[in-house]
N, C-alpha and C positions, 0 to 999 in steps of 0.2 A: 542653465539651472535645472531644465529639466533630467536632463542625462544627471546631471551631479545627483540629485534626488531619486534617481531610479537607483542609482550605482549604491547608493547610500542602503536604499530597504534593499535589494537584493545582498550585500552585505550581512545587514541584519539579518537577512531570513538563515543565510548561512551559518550566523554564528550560533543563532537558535538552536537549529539543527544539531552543530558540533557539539554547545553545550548540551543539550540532550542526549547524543550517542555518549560523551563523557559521565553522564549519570543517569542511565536510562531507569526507570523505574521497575523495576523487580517483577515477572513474571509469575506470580504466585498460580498452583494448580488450580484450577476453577475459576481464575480471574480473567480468561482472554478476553470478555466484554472489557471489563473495567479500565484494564491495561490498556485498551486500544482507544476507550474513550479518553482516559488520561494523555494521551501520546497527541492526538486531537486536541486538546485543548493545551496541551501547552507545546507546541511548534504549531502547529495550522493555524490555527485560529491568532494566533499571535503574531503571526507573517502576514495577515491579513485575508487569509483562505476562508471561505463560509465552509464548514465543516459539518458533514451530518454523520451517524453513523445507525445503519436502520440492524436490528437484529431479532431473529424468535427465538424464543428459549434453547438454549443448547442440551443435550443431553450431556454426561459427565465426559470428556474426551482424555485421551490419555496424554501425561506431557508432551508426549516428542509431537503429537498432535498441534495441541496448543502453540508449542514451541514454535513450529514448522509456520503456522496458520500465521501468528505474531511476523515471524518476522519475512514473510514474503509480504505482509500486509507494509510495512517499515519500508521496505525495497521498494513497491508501489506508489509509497506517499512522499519517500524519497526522489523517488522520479517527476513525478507531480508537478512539486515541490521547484526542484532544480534543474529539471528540465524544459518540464512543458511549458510553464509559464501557468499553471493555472488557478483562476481566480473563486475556483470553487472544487472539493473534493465529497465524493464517498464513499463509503466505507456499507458496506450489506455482509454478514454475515449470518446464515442460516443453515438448518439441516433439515433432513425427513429421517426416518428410519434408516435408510442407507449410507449416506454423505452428508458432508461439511460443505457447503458449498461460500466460498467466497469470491466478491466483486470489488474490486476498486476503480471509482469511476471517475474521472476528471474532467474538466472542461477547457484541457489546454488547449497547446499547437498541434495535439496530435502531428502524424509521421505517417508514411505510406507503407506500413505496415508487411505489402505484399511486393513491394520492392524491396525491401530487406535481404542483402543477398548473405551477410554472415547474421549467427544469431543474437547479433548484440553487446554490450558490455559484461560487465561479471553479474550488476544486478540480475541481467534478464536471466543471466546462464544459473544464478545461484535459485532464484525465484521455481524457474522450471524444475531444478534438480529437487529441489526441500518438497514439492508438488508431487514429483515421481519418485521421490524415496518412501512416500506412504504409497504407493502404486496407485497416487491420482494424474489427474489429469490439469493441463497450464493452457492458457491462451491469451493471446492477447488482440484485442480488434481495437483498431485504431485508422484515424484518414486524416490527412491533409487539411481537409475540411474544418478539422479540429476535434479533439476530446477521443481518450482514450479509456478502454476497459481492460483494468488484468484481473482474467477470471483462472479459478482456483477450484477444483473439487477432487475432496479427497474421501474416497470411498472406506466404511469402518469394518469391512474384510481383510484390510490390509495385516 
């Protein structure tokens, strides 16, 4: 019974998801807070994820910015999500003068991150690329021990 009932909400978390990526909510210029608190409250938190997401005022950023920041954020909580197993996520988005800096932080199974000998599936490869098309920088630190960070900064010289 228990397996049947695990199989059951991981299921659901799934189809959560699917129906979300089928009608994700619209990316409006100056909305990547709201969007991303959106996107958290309905898969995360509805899969059963405690969800937080910490943010300081952004200054105005440019779409492909925004764009970029969204959906590597997506790719991270996708993984989480479907991945890791984890029973709690979040989300830090902040900047100074210079960069954007973003964190998504998980409490899953984490993965031995420095034994990685290819770089990954398409998320990781797509997350990094969208990081380095604004000529930022991608990381990801994660252990065995469990819970994973994918961090993001994207410098506004780009």
């Amino acid at each position: 019974m228990d397996r049947l009932s695990q199989t059951a909400q991981d299921a659901l978390k799934e189809m959560r998801l699917l129906l979300y990526e089928l009608r994700p909510w619209a990316l409006e210029s100056g909305k990547l807070v709201e969007t991303i608190q959106h996107r958290l409250d309905a898969v995360e938190r509805r899969s059963g994820l405690t969800a937080h997401l910490i943010t300081t005022p952004l200054p105005t950023l440019p779409p492909r910015f925004e764009d970029n920041l969204y959906h590597i954020t997506l790719e991270a909580l996708n993984n989480a999500l479907k991945h890791a197993f984890a029973s709690a996520v979040t989300v830090q988005v902040c900047a100074d003068e210079q960069a954007v800096f973003l964190d998504v932080i998980d409490n899953g199974t984490g993965f031995d991150a420095a034994a990685m000998t290819k770089p990954g599936g398409m998320g990781l490869s797509n997350m990094r690329e969208r990081a380095e098309e604004l000529g930022g920088t991608f990381a990801i630190e994660s252990s065995v021990q469990g819970g994973t960070t994918v961090r993001a900064r994207l410098p506004f010289n780009s």
